[in-house]
CHARMM-style PDB file with segment names, atoms N, HN, CA, C and O in Angstrom:
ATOM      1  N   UNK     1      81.276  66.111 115.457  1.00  0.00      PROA
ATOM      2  CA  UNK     1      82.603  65.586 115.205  1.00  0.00      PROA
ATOM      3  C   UNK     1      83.318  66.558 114.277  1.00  0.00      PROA
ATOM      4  O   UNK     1      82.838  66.868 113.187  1.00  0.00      PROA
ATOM      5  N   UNK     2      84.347  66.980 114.682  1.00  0.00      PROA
ATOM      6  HN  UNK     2      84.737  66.728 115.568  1.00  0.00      PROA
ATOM      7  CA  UNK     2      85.248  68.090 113.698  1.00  0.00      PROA
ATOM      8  C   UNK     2      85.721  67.197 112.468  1.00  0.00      PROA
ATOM      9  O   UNK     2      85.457  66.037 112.149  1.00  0.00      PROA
ATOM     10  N   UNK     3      86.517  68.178 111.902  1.00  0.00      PROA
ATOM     11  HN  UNK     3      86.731  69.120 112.161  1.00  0.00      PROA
ATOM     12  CA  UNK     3      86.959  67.077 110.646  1.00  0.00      PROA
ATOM     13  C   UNK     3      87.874  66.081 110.344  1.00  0.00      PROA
ATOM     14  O   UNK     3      88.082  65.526 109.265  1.00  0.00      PROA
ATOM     15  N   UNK     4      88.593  65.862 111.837  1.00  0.00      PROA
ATOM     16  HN  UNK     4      88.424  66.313 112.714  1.00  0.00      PROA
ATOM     17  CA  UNK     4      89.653  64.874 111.985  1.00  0.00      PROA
ATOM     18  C   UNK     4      88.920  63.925 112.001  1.00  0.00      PROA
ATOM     19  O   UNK     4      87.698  63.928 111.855  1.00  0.00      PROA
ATOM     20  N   UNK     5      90.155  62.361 112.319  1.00  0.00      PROA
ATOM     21  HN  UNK     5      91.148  62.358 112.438  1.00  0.00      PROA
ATOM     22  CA  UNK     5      89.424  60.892 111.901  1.00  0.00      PROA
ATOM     23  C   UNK     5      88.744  60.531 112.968  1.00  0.00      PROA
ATOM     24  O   UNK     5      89.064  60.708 114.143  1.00  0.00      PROA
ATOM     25  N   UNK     6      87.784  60.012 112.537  1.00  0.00      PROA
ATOM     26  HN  UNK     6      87.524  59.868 111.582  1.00  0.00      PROA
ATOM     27  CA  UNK     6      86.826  59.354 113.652  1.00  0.00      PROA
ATOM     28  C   UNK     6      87.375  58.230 114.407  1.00  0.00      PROA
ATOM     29  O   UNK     6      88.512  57.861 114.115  1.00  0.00      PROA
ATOM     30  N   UNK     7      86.851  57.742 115.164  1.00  0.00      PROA
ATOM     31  HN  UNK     7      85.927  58.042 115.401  1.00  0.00      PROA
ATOM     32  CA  UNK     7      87.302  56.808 116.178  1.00  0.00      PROA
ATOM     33  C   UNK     7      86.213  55.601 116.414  1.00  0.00      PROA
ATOM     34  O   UNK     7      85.114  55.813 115.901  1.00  0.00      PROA
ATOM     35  N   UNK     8      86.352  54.519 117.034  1.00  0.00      PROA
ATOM     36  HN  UNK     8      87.244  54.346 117.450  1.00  0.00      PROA
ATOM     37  CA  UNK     8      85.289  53.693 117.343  1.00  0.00      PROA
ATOM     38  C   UNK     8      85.674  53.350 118.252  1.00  0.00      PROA
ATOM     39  O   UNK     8      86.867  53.556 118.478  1.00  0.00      PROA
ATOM     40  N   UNK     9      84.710  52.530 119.403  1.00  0.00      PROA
ATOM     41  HN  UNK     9      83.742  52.362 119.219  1.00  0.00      PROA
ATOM     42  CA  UNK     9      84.885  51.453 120.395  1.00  0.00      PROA
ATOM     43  C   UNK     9      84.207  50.217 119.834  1.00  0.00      PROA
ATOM     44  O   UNK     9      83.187  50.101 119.154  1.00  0.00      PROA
ATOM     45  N   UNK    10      85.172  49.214 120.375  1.00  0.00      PROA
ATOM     46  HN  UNK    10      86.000  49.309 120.928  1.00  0.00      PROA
ATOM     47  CA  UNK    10      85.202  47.483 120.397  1.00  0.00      PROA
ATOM     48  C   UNK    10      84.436  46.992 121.141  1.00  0.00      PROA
ATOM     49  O   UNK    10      85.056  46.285 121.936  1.00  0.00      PROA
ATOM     50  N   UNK    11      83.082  46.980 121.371  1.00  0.00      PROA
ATOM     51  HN  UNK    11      82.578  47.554 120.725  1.00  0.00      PROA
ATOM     52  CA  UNK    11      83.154  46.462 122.868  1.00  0.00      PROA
ATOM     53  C   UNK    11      83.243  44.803 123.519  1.00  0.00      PROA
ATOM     54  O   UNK    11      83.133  44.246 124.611  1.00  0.00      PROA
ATOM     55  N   UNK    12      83.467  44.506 122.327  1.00  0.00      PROA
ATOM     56  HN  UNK    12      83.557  44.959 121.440  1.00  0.00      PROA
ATOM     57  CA  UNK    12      84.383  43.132 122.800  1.00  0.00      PROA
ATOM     58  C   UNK    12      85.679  43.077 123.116  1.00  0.00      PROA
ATOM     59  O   UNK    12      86.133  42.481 124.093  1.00  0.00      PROA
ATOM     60  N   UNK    13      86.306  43.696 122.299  1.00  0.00      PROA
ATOM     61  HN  UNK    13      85.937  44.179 121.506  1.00  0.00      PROA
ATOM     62  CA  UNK    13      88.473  43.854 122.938  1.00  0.00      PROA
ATOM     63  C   UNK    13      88.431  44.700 123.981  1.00  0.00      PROA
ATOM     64  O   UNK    13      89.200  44.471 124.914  1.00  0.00      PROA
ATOM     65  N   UNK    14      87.543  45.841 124.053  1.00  0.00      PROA
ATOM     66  HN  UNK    14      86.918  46.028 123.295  1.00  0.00      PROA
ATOM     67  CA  UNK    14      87.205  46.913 125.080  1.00  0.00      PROA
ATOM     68  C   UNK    14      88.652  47.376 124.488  1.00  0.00      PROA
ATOM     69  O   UNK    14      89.578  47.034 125.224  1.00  0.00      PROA
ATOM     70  N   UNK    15      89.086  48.160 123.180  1.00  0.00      PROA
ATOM     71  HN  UNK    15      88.334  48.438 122.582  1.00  0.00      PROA
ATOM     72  CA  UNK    15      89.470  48.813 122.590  1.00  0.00      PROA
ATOM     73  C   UNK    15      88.992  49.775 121.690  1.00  0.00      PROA
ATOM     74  O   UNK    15      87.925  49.539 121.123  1.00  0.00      PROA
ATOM     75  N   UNK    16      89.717  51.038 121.408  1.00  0.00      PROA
ATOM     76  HN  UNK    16      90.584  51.230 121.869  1.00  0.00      PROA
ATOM     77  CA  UNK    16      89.876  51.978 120.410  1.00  0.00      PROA
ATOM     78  C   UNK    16      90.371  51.915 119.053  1.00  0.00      PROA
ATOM     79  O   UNK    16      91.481  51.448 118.800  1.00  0.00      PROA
ATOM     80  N   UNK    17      89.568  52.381 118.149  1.00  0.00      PROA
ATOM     81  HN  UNK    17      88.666  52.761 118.355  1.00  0.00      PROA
ATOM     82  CA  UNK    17      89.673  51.771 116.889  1.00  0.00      PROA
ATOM     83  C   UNK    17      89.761  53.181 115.954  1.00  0.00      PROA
ATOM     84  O   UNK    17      89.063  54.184 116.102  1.00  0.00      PROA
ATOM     85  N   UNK    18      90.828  52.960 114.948  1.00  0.00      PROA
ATOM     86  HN  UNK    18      91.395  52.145 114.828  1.00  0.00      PROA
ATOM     87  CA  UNK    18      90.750  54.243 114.154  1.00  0.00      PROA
ATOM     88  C   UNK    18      89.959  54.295 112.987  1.00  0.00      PROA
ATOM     89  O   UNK    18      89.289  53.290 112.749  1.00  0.00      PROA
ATOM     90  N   UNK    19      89.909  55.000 112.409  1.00  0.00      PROA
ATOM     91  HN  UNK    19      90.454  55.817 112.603  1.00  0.00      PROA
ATOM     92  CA  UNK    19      88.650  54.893 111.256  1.00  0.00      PROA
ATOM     93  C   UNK    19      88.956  53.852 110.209  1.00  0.00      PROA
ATOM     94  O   UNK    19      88.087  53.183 109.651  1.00  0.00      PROA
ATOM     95  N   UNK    20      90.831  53.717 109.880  1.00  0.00      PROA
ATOM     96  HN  UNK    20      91.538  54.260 110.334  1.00  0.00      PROA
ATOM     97  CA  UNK    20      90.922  52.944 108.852  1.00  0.00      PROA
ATOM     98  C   UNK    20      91.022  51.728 109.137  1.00  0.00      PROA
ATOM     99  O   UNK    20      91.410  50.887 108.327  1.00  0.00      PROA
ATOM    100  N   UNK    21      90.671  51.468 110.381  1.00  0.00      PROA
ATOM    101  HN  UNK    21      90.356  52.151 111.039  1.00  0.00      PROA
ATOM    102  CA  UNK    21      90.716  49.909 110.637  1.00  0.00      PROA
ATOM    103  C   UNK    21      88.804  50.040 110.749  1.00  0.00      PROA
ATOM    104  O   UNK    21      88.259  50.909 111.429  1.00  0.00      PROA
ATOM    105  N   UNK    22      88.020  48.967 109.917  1.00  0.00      PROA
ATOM    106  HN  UNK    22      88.463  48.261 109.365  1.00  0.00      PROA
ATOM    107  CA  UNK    22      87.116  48.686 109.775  1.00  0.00      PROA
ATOM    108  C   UNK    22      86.273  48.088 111.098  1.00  0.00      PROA
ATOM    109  O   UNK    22      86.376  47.080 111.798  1.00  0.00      PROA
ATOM    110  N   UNK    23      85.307  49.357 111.058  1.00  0.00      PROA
ATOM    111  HN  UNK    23      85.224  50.176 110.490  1.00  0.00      PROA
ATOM    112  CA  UNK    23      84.618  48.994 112.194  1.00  0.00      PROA
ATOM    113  C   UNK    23      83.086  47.257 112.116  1.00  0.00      PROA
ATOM    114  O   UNK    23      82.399  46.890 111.162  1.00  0.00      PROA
ATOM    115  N   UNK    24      83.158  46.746 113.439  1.00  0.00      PROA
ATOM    116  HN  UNK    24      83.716  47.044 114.213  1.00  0.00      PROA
ATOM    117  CA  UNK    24      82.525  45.695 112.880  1.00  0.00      PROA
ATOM    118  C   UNK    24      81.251  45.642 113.544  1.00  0.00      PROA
ATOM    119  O   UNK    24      81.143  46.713 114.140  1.00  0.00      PROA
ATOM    120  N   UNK    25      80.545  45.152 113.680  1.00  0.00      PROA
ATOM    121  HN  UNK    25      80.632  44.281 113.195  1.00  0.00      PROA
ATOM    122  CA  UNK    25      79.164  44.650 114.707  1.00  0.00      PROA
ATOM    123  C   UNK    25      78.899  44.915 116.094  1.00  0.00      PROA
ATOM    124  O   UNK    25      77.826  45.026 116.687  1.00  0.00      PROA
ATOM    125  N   UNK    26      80.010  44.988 116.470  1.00  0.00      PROA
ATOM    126  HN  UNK    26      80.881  44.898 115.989  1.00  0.00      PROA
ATOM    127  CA  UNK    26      80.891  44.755 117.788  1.00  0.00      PROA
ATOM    128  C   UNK    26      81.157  46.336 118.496  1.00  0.00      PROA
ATOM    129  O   UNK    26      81.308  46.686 119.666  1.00  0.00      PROA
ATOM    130  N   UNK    27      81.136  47.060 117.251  1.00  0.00      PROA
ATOM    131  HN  UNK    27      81.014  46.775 116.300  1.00  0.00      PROA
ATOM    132  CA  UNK    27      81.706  48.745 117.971  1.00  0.00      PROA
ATOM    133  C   UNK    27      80.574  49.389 117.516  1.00  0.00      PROA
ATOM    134  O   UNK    27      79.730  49.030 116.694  1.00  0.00      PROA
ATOM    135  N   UNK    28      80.721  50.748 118.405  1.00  0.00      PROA
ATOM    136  HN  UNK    28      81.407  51.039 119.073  1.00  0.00      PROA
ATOM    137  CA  UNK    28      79.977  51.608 118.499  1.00  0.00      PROA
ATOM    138  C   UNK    28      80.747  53.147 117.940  1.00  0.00      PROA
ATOM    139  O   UNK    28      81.960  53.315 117.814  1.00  0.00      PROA
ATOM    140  N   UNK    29      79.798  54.035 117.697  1.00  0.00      PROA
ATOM    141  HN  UNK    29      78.813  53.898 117.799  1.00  0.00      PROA
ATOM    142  CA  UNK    29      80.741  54.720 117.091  1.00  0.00      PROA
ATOM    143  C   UNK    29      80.439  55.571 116.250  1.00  0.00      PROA
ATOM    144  O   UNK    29      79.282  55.231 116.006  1.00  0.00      PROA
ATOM    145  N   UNK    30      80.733  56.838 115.336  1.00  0.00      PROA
ATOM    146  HN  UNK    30      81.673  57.114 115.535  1.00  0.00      PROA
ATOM    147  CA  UNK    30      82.054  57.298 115.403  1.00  0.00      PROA
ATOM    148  C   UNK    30      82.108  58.343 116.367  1.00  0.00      PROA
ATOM    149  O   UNK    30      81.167  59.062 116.701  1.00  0.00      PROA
ATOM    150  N   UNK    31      83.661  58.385 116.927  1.00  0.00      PROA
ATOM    151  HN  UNK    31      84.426  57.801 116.655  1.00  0.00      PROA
ATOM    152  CA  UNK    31      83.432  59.739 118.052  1.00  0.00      PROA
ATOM    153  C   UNK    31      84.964  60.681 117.306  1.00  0.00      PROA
ATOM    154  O   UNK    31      85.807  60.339 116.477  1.00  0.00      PROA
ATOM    155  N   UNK    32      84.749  61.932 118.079  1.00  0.00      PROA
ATOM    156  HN  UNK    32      84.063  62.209 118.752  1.00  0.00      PROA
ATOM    157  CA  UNK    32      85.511  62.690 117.547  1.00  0.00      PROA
ATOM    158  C   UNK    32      87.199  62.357 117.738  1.00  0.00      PROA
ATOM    159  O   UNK    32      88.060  62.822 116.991  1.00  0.00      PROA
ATOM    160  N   UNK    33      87.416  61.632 118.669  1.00  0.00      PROA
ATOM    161  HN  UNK    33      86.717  61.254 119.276  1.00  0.00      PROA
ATOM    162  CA  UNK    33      88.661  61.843 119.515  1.00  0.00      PROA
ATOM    163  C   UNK    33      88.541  60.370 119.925  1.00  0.00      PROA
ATOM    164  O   UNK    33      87.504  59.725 119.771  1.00  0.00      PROA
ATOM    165  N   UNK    34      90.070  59.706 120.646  1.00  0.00      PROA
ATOM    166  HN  UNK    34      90.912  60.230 120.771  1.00  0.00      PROA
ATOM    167  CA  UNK    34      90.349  58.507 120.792  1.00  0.00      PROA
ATOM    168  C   UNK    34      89.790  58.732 122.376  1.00  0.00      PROA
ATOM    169  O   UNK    34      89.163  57.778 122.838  1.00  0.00      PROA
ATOM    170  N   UNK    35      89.947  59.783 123.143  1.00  0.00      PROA
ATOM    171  HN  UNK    35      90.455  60.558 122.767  1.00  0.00      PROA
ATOM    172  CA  UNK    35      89.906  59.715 124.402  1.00  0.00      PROA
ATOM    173  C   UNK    35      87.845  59.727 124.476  1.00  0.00      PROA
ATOM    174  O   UNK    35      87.033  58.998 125.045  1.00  0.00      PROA
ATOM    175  N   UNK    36      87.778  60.359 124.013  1.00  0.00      PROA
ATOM    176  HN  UNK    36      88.437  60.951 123.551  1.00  0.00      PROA
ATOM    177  CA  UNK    36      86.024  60.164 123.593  1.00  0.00      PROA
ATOM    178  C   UNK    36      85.226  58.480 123.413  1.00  0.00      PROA
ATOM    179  O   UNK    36      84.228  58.084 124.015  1.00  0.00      PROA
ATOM    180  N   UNK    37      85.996  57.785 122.464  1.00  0.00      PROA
ATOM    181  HN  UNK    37      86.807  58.107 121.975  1.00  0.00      PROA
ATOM    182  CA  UNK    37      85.572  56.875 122.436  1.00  0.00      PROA
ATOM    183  C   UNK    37      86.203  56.030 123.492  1.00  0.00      PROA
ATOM    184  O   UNK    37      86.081  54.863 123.119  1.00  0.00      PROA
ATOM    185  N   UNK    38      86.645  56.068 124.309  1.00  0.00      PROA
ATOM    186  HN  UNK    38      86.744  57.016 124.612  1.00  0.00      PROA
ATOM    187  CA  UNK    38      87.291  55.287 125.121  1.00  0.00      PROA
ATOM    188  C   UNK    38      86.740  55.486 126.329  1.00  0.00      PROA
ATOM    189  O   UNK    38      86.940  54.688 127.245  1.00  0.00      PROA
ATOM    190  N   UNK    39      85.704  56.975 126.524  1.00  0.00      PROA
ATOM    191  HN  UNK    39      85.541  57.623 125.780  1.00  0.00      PROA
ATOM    192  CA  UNK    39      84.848  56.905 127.260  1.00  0.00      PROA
ATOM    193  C   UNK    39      83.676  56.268 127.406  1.00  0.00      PROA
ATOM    194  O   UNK    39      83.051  55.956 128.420  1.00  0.00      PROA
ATOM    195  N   UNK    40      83.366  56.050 125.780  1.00  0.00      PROA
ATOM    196  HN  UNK    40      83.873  56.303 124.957  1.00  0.00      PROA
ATOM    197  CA  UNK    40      81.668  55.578 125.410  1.00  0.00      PROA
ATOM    198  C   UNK    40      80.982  54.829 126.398  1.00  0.00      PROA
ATOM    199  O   UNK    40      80.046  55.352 127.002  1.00  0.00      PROA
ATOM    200  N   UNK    41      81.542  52.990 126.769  1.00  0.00      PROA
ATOM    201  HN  UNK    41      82.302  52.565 126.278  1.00  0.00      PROA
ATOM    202  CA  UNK    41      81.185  52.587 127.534  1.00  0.00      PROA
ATOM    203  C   UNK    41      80.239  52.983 128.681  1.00  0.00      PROA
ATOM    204  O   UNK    41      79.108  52.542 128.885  1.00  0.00      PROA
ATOM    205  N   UNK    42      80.834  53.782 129.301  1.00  0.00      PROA
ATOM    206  HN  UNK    42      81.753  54.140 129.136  1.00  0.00      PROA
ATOM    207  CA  UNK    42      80.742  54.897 130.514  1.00  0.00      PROA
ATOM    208  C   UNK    42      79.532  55.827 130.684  1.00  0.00      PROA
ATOM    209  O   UNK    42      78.844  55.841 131.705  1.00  0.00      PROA
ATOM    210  N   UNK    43      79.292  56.719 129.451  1.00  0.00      PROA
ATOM    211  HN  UNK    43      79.851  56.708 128.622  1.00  0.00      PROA
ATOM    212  CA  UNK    43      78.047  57.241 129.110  1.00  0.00      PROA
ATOM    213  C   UNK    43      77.147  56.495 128.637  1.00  0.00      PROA
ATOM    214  O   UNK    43      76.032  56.858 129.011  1.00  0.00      PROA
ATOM    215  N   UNK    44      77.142  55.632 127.995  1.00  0.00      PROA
ATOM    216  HN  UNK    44      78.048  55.337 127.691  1.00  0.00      PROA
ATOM    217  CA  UNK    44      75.926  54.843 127.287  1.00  0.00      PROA
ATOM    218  C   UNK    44      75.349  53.914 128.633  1.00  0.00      PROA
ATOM    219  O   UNK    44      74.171  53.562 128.566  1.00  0.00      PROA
ATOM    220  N   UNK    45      76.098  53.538 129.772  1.00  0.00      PROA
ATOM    221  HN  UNK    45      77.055  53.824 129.826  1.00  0.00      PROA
ATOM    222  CA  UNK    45      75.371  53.052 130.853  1.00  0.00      PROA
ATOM    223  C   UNK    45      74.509  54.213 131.912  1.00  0.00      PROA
ATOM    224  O   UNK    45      73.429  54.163 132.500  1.00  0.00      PROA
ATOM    225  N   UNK    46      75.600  55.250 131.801  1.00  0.00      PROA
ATOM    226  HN  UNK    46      76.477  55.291 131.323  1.00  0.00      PROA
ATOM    227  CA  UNK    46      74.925  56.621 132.033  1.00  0.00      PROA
ATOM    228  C   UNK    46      73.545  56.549 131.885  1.00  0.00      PROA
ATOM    229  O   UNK    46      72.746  56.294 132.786  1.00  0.00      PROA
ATOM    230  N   UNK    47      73.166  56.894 130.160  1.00  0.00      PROA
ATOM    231  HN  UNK    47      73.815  57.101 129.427  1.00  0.00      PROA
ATOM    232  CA  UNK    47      71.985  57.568 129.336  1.00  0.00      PROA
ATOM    233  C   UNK    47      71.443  56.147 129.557  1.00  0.00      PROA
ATOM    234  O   UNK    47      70.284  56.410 129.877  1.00  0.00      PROA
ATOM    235  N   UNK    48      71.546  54.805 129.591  1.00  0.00      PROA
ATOM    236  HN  UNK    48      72.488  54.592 129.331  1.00  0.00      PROA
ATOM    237  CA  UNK    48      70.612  53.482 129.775  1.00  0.00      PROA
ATOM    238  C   UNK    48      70.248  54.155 131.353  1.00  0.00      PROA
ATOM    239  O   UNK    48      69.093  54.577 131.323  1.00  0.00      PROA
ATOM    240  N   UNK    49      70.747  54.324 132.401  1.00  0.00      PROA
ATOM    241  HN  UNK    49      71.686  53.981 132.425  1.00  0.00      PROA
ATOM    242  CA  UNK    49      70.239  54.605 133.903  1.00  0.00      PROA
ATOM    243  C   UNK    49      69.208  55.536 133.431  1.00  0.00      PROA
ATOM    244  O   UNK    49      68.019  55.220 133.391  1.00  0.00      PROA
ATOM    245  N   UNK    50      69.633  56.622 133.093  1.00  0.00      PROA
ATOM    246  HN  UNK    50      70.599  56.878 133.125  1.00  0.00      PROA
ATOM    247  CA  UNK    50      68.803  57.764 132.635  1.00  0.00      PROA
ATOM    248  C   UNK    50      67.527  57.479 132.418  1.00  0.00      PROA
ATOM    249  O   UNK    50      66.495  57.893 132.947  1.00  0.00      PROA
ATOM    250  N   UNK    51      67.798  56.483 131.310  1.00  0.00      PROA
ATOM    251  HN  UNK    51      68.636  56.147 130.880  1.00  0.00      PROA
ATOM    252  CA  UNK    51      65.741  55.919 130.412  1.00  0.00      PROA
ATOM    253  C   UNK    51      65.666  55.040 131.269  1.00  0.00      PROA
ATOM    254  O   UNK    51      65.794  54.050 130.549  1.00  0.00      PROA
ATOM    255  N   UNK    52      65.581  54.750 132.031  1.00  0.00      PROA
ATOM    256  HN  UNK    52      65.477  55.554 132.617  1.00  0.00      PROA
ATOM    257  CA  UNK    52      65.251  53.473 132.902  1.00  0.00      PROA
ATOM    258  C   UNK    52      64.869  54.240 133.846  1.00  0.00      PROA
ATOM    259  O   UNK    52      64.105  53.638 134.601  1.00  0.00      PROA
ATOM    260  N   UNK    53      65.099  55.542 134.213  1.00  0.00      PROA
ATOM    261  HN  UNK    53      65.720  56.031 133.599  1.00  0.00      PROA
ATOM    262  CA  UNK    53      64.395  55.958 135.522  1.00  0.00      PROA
ATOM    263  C   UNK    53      63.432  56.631 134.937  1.00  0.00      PROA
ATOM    264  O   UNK    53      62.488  56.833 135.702  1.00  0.00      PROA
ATOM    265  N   UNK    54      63.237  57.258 133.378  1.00  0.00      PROA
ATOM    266  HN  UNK    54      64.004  57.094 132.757  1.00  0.00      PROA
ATOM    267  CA  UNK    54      61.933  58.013 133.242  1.00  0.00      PROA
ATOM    268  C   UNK    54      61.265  57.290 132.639  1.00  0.00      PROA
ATOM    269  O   UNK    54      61.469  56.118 132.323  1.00  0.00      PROA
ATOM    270  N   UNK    55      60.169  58.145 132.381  1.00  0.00      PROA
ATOM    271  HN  UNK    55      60.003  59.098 132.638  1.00  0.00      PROA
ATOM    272  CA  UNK    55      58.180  57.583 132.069  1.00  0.00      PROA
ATOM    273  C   UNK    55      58.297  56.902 130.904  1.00  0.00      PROA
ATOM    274  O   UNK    55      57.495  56.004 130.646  1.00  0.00      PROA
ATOM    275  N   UNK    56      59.201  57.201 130.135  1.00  0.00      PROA
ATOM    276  HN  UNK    56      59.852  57.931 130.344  1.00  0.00      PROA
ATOM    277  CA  UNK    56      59.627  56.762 128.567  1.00  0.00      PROA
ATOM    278  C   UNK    56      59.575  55.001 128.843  1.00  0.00      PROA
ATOM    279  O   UNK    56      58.830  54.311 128.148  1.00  0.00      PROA
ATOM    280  N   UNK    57      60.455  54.380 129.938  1.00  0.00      PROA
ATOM    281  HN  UNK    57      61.060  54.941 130.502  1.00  0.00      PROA
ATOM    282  CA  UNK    57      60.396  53.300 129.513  1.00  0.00      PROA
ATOM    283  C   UNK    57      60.113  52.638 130.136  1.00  0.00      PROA
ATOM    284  O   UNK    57      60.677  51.550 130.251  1.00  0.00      PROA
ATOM    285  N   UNK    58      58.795  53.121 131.026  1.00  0.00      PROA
ATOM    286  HN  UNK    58      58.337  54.005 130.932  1.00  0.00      PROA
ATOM    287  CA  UNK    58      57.791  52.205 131.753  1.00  0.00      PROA
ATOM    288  C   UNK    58      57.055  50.882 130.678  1.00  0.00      PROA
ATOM    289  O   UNK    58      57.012  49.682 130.952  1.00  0.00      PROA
ATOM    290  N   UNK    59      56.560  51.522 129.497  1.00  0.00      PROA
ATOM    291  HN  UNK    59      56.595  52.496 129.275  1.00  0.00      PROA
ATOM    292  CA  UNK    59      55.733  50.271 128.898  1.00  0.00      PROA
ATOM    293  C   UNK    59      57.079  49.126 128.771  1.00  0.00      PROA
ATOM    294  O   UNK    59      56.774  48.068 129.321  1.00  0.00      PROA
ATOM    295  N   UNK    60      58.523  49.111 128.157  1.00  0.00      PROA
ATOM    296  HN  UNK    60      58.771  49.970 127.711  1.00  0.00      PROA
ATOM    297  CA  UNK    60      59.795  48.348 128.319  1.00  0.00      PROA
ATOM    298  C   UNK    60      59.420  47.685 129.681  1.00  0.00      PROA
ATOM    299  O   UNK    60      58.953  46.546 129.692  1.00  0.00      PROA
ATOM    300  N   UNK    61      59.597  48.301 130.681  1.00  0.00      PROA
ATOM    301  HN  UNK    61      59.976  49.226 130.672  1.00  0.00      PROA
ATOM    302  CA  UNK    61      59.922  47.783 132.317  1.00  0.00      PROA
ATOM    303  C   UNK    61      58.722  46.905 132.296  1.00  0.00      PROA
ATOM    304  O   UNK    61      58.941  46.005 133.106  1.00  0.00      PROA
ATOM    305  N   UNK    62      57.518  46.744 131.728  1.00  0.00      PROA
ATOM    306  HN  UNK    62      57.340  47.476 131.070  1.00  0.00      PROA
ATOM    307  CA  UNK    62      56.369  46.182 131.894  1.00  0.00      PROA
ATOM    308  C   UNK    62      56.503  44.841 130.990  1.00  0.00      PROA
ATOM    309  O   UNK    62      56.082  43.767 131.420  1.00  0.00      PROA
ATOM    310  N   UNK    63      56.937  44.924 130.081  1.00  0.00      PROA
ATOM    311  HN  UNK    63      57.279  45.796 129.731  1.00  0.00      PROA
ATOM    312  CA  UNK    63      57.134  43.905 129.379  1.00  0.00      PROA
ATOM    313  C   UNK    63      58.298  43.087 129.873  1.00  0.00      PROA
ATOM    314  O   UNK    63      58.097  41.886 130.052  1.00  0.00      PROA
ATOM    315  N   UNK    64      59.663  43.662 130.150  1.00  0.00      PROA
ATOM    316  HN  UNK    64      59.826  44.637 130.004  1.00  0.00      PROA
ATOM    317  CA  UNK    64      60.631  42.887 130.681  1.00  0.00      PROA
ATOM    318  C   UNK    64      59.859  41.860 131.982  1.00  0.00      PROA
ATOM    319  O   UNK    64      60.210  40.718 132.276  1.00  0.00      PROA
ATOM    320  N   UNK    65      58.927  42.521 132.507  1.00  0.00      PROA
ATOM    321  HN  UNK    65      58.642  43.450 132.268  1.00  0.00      PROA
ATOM    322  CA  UNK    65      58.642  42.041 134.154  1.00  0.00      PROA
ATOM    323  C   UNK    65      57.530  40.637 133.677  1.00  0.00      PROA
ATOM    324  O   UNK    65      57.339  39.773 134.532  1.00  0.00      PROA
ATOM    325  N   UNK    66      56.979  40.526 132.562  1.00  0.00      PROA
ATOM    326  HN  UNK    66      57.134  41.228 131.868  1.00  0.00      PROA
ATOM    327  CA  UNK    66      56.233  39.946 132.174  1.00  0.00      PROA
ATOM    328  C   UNK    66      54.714  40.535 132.601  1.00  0.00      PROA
ATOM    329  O   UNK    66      53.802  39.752 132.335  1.00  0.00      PROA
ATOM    330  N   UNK    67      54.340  41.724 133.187  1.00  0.00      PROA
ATOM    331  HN  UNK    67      55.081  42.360 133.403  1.00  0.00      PROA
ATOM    332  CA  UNK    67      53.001  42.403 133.307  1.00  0.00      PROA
ATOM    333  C   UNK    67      52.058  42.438 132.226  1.00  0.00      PROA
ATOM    334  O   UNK    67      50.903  42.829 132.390  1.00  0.00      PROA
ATOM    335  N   UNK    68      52.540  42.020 131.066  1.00  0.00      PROA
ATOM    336  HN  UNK    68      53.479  41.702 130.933  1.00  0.00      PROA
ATOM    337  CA  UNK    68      51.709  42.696 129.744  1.00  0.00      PROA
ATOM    338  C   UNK    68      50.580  41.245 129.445  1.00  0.00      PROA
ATOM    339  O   UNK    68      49.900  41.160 128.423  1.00  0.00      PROA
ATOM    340  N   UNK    69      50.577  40.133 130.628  1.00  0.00      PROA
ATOM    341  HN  UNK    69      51.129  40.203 131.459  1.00  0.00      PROA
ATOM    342  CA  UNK    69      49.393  39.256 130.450  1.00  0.00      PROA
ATOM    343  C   UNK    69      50.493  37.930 129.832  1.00  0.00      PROA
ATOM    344  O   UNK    69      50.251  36.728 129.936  1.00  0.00      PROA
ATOM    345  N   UNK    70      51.760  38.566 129.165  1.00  0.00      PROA
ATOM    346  HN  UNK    70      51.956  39.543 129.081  1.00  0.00      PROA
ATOM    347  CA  UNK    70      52.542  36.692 128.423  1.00  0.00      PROA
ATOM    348  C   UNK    70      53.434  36.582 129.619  1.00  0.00      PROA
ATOM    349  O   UNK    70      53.679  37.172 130.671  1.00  0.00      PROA
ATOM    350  N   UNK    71      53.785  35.570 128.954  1.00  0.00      PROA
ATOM    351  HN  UNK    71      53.587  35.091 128.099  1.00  0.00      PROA
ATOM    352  CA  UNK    71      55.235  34.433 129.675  1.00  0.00      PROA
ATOM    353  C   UNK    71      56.194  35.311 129.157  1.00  0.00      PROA
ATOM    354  O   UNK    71      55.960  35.923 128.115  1.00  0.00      PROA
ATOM    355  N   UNK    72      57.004  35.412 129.625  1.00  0.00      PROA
ATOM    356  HN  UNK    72      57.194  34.915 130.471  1.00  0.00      PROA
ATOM    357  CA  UNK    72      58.316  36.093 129.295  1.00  0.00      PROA
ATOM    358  C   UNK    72      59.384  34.974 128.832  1.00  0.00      PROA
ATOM    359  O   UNK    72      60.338  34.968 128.055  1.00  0.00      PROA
ATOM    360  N   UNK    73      58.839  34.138 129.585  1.00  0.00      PROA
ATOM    361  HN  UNK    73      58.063  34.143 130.216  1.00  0.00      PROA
ATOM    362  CA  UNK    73      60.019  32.778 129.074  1.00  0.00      PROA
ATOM    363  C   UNK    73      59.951  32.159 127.425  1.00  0.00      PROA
ATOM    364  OT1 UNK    73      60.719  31.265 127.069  1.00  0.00      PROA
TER     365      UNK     73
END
């Protein structure tokens, strides 16, 4: 991030947030640029596809499925 103001995403309003408005629970964040964070959404389902197709998060996929011997419920 250069030295201009950071930015956040809402992802509840599914808005852009500037630094001096207080980021909450809800956003993700900080990105360099308004058009950056307004992408976030977008990549972070990206990079989730990503780990979900490699070896990394087979033991996850095993537990979600309930394989690990418990109830999942």
């Amino acid at each position: 991030m250069s030295g201009g103001q950071p930015y956040w995403y809402n992802l509840t309003t599914q808005s852009v947030l500037r630094a001096d408005q207080r980021p909450s629970e809800d956003t993700i964040g900080p990105f360099g640029s308004a058009a950056e964070a307004e992408e976030s959404p977008a990549v972070l389902v990206e990079y989730a596809r990503a780990w979900l197709e490699s070896e990394e998060s087979e033991p996850f996929r095993a537990l979600a499925e309930g394989d690990d011997g418990t109830d999942p419920a």
